[in-house]
KOLPA-865642 format. One record per residue (C-alpha): residue number from 1; residue in three letters; x, y, z. Coordinates in nm, 2 decimals. Layout:
N
NUM / ALA / X / Y / Z
...
END
This chain:
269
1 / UNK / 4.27 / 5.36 / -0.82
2 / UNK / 4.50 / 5.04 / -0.75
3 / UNK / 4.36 / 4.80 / -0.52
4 / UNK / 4.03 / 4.92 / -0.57
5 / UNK / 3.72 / 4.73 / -0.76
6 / UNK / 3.55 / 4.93 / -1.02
7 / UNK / 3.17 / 4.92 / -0.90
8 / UNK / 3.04 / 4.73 / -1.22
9 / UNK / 3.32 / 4.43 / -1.14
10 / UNK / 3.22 / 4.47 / -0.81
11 / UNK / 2.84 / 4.38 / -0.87
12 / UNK / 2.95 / 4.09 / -1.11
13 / UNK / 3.20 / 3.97 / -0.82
14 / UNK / 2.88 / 3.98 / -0.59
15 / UNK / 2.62 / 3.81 / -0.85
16 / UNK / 2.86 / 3.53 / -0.89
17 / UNK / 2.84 / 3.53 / -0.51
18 / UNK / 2.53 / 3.49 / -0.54
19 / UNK / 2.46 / 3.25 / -0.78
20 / UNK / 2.75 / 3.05 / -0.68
21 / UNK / 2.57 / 3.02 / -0.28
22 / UNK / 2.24 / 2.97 / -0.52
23 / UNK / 2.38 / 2.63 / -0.70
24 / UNK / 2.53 / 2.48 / -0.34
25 / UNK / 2.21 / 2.54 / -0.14
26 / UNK / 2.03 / 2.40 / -0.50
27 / UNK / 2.30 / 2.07 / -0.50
28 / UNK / 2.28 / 2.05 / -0.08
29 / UNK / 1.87 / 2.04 / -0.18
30 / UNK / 1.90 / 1.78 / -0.44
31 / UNK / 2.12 / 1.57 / -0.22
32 / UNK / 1.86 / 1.51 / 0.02
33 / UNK / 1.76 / 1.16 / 0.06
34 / UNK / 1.41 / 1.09 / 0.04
35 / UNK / 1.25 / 0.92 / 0.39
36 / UNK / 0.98 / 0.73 / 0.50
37 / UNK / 0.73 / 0.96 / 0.60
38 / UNK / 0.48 / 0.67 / 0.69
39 / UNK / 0.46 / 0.31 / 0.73
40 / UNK / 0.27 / 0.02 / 0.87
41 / UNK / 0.39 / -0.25 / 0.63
42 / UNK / 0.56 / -0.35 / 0.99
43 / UNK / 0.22 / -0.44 / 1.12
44 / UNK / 0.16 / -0.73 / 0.88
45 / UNK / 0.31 / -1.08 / 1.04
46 / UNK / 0.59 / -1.15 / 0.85
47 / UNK / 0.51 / -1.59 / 0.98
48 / UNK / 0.22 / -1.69 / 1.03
49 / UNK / 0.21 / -2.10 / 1.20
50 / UNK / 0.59 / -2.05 / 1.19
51 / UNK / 0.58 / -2.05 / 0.81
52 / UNK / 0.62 / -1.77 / 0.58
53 / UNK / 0.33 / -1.53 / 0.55
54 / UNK / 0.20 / -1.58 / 0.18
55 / UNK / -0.11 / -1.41 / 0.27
56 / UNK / -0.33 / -1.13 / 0.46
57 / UNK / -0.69 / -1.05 / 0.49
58 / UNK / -0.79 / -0.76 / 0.21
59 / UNK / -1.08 / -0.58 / 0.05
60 / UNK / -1.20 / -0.68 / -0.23
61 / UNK / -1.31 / -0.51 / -0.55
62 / UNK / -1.63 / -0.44 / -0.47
63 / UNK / -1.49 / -0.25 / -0.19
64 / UNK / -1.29 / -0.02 / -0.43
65 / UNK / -1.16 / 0.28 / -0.37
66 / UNK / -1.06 / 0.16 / -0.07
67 / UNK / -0.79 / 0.28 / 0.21
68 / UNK / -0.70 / 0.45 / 0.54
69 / UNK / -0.66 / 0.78 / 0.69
70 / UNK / -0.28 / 0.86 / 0.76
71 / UNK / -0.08 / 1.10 / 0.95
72 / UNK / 0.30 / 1.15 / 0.86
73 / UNK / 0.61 / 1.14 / 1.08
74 / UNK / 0.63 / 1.54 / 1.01
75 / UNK / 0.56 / 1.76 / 0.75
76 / UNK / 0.63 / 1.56 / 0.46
77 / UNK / 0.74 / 1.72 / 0.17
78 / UNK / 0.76 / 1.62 / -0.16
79 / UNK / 0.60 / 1.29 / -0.27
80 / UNK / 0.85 / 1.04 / -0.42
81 / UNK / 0.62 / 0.68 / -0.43
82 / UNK / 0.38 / 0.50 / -0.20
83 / UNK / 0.38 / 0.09 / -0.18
84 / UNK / 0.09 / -0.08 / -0.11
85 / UNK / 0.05 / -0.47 / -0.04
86 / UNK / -0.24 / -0.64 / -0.24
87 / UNK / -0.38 / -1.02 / -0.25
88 / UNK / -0.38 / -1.22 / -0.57
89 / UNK / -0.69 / -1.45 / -0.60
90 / UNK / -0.59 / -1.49 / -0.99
91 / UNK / -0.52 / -1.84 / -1.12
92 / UNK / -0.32 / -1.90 / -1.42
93 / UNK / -0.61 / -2.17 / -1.44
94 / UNK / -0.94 / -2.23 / -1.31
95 / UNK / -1.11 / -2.03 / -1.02
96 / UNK / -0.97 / -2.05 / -0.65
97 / UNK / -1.26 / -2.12 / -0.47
98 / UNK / -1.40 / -2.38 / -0.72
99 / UNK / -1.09 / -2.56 / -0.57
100 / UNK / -1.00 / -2.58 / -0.93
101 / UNK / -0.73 / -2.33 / -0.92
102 / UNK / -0.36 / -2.44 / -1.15
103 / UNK / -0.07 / -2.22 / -1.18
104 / UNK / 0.20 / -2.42 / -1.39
105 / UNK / 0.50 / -2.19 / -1.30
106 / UNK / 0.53 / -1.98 / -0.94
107 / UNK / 0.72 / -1.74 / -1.11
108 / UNK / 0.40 / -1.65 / -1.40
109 / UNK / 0.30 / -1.32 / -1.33
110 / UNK / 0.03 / -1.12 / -1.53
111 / UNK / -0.07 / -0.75 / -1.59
112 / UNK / -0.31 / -0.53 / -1.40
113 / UNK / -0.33 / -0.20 / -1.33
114 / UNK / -0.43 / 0.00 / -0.99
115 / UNK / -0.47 / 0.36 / -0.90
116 / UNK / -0.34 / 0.53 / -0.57
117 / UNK / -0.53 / 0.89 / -0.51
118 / UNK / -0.42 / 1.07 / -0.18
119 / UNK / -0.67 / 1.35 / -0.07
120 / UNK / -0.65 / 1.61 / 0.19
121 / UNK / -0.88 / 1.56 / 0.52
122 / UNK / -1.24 / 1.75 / 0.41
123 / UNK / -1.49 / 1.79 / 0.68
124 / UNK / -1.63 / 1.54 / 0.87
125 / UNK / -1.34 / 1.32 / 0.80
126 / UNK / -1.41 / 1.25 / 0.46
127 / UNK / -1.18 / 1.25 / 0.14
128 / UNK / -1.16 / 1.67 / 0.04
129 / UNK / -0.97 / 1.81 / -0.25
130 / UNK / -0.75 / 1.58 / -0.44
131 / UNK / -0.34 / 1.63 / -0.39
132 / UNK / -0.29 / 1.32 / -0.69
133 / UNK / -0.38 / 1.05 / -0.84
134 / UNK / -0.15 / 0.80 / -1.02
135 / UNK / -0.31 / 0.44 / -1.23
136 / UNK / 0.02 / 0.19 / -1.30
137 / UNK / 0.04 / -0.12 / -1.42
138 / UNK / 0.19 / -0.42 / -1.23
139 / UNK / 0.32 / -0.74 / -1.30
140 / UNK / 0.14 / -0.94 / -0.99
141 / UNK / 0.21 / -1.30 / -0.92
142 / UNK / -0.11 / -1.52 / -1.00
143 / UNK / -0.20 / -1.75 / -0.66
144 / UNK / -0.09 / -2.09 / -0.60
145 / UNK / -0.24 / -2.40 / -0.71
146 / UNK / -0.44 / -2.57 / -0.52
147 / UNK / -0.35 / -2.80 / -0.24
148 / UNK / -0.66 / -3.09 / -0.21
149 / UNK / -0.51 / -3.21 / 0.16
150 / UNK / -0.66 / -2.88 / 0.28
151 / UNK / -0.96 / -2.85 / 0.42
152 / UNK / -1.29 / -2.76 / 0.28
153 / UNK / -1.40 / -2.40 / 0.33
154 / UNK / -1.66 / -2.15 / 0.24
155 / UNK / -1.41 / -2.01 / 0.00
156 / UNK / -1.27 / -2.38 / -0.10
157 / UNK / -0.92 / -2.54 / -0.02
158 / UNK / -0.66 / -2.33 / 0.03
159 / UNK / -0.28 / -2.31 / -0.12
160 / UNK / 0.04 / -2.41 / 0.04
161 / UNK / 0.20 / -2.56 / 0.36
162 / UNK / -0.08 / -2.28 / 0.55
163 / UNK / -0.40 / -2.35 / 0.36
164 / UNK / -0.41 / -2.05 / 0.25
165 / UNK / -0.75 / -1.99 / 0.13
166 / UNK / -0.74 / -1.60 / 0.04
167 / UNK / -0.50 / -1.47 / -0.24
168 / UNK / -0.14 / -1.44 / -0.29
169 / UNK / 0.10 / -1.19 / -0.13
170 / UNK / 0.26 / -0.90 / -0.34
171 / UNK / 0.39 / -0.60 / -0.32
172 / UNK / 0.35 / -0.30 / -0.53
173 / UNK / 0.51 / 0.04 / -0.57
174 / UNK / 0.35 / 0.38 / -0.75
175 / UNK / 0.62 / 0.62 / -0.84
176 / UNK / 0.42 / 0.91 / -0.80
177 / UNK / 0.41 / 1.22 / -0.94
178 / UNK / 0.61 / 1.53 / -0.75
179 / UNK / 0.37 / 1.71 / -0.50
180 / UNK / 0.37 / 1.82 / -0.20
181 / UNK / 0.19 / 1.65 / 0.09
182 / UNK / -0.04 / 1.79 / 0.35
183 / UNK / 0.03 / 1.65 / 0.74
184 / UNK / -0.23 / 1.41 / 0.70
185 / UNK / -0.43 / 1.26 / 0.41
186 / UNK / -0.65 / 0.99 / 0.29
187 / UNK / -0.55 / 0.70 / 0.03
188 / UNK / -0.73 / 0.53 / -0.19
189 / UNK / -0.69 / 0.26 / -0.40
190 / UNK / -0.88 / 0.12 / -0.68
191 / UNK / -0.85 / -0.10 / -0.97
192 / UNK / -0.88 / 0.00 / -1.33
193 / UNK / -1.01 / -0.15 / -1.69
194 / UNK / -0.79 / -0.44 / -1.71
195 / UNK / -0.77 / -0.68 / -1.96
196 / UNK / -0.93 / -1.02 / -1.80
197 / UNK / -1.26 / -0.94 / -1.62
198 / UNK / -1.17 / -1.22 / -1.45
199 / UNK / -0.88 / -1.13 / -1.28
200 / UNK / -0.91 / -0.98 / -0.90
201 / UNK / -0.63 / -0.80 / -0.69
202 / UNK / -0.77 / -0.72 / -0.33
203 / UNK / -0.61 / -0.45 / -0.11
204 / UNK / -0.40 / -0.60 / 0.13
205 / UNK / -0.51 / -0.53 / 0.51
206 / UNK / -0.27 / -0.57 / 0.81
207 / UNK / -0.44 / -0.89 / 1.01
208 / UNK / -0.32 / -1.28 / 0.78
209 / UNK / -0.53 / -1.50 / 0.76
210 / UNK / -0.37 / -1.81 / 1.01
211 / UNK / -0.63 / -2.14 / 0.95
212 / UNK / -0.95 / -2.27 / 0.96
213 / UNK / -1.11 / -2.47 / 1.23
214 / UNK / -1.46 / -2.61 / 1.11
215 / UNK / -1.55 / -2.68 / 1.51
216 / UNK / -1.63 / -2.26 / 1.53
217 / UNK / -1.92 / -2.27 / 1.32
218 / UNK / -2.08 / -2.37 / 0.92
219 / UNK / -1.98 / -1.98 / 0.78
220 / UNK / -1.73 / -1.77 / 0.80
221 / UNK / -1.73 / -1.81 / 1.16
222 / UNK / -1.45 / -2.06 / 1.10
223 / UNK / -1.18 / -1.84 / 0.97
224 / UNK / -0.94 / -1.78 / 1.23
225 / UNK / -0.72 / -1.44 / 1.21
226 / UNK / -0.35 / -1.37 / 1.33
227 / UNK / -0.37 / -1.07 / 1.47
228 / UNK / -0.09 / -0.73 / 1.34
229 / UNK / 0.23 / -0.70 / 1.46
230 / UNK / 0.32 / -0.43 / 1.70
231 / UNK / -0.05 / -0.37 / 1.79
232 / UNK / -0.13 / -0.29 / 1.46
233 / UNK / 0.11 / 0.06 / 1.55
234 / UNK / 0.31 / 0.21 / 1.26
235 / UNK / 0.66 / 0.23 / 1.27
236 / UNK / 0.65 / 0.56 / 1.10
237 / UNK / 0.42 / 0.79 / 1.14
238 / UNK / 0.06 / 0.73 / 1.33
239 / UNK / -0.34 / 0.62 / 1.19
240 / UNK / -0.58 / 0.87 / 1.30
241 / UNK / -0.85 / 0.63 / 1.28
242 / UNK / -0.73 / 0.30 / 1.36
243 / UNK / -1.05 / 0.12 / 1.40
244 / UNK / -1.21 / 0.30 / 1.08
245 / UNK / -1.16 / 0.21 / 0.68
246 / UNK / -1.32 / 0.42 / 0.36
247 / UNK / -1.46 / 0.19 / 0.11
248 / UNK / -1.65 / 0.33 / -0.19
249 / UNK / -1.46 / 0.62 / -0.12
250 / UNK / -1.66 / 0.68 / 0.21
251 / UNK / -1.62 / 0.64 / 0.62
252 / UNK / -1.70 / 0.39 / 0.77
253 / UNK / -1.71 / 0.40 / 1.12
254 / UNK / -1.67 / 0.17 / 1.41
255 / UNK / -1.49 / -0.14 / 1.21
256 / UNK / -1.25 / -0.38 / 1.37
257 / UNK / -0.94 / -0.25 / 1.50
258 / UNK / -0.61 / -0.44 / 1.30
259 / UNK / -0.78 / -0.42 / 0.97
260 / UNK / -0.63 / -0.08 / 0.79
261 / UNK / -0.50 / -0.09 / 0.45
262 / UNK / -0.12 / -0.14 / 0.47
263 / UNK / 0.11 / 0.18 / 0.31
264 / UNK / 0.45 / 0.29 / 0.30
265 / UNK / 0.53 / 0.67 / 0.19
266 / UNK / 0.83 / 0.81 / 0.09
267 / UNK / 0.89 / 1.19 / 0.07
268 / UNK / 1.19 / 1.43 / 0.00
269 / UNK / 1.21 / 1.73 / 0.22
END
């Protein structure tokens, strides 16, 4: 029998085989990077008046949940984070549109915590079964004092070289829990029980807020927008309803074009 395999080694050579092409397709798997499987944080003007962009137009609170329909670059895969942008209209003192608002030190932030839900696409466009919901707390920059040389507006004076007179400009990122993502979905996001009633985060929208002219009108005629980047186009991915929003968790249809909640999701294959 020399040069021959006894058929029990044989099936041990072929199991490590096996397992061996298992644990390289596994390691090939987990070497993946994860991708941007949609984004339109490219459709929010990085300058607005030449300056830097320290804020956008949002929804507030009362809005909440509130987002946009998405569609993804391709079948997805599994769900690694999503980032969101949101408006500060928290002062470290005072309220912002009693014109009274004092932040002592740019760099304060304080704690607040939001929720990002992603649904599938139910009937009739509305939110269907849940895929997952995830509530974090943040560390979110409070808004800029005051700046009296600005002029007077139905929200009071604005902040900074702009006049600002919305909230501040952040960032946030949910690392979310590991599920797989249908081709299209609907996010949502809402705020939480936080600590200081007082405190409001809007949800960041894609058209900033560029000045006010008071020769347009008494209200909130006045309030002049600079319009998305890019058309308002992702740079990954695509909006199946550009022109339409969900607040309170519902459609609504026929709203301005250039104002959808601003994402960014990143997937592993």
């Amino acid at each position: 029998m020399i040069g021959k395999i006894p058929s029990s080694r044989a099936r041990l050579v072929t199991m490590a085989i096996v397992i061996g092409a298992l644990a390289m397709s596994a390691a090939a798997a987990s070497a993946t990077p994860a991708t941007v499987v949609y984004s339109n944080l490219n459709t929010v003007q990085p300058t607005v008046n030449a300056r830097p962009n320290e804020d956008t137009y949002s929804a507030a609170p009362f809005e909440f949940p509130y987002g946009g329909m998405v569609e993804f670059s391709h079948r997805p895969g599994v769900l690694k984070r999503l980032t969101t942008q949101v408006d500060s209209f928290t002062c470290e003192h005072g309220i912002y549109n009693l014109e009274n608002c004092y932040t002592g030190n740019s760099t304060k932030k304080f704690s607040y915590e939001l929720r990002a839900s992603i649904y599938e696409v139910g009937a009739e466009d509305e939110p269907g079964t849940l895929v997952v919901s995830k509530a974090e707390r943040f560390k979110i920059p409070f808004r800029p004092t005051t700046n009296v040389s600005c002029p007077a507006t139905p929200e009071g004076k604005g902040f900074g070289r702009n006049c600002d007179v919305g909230g501040y400009l952040a960032t946030v990122t949910f690392k979310m829990p590991a599920v797989v993502l249908p081709e299209k979905a609907i996010i949502l996001i809402t705020d939480t029980i936080n600590d200081n009633p007082s405190d409001v985060v809007n949800v960041g929208e894609q058209t900033s807020y560029k000045e006010w002219d008071e020769a347009l009108g008494p209200g909130y005629e006045g309030f002049i927008p600079e319009p998305p980047a890019h058309g308002g186009v992702p740079s990954v991915g695509s909006d199946p309803l550009p022109d339409e929003v969900f607040a309170l968790g519902k459609l609504v249809k026929g709203g301005p074009a250039g104002y959808q909640p601003v994402f960014e999701v990143v997937a592993k294959p």
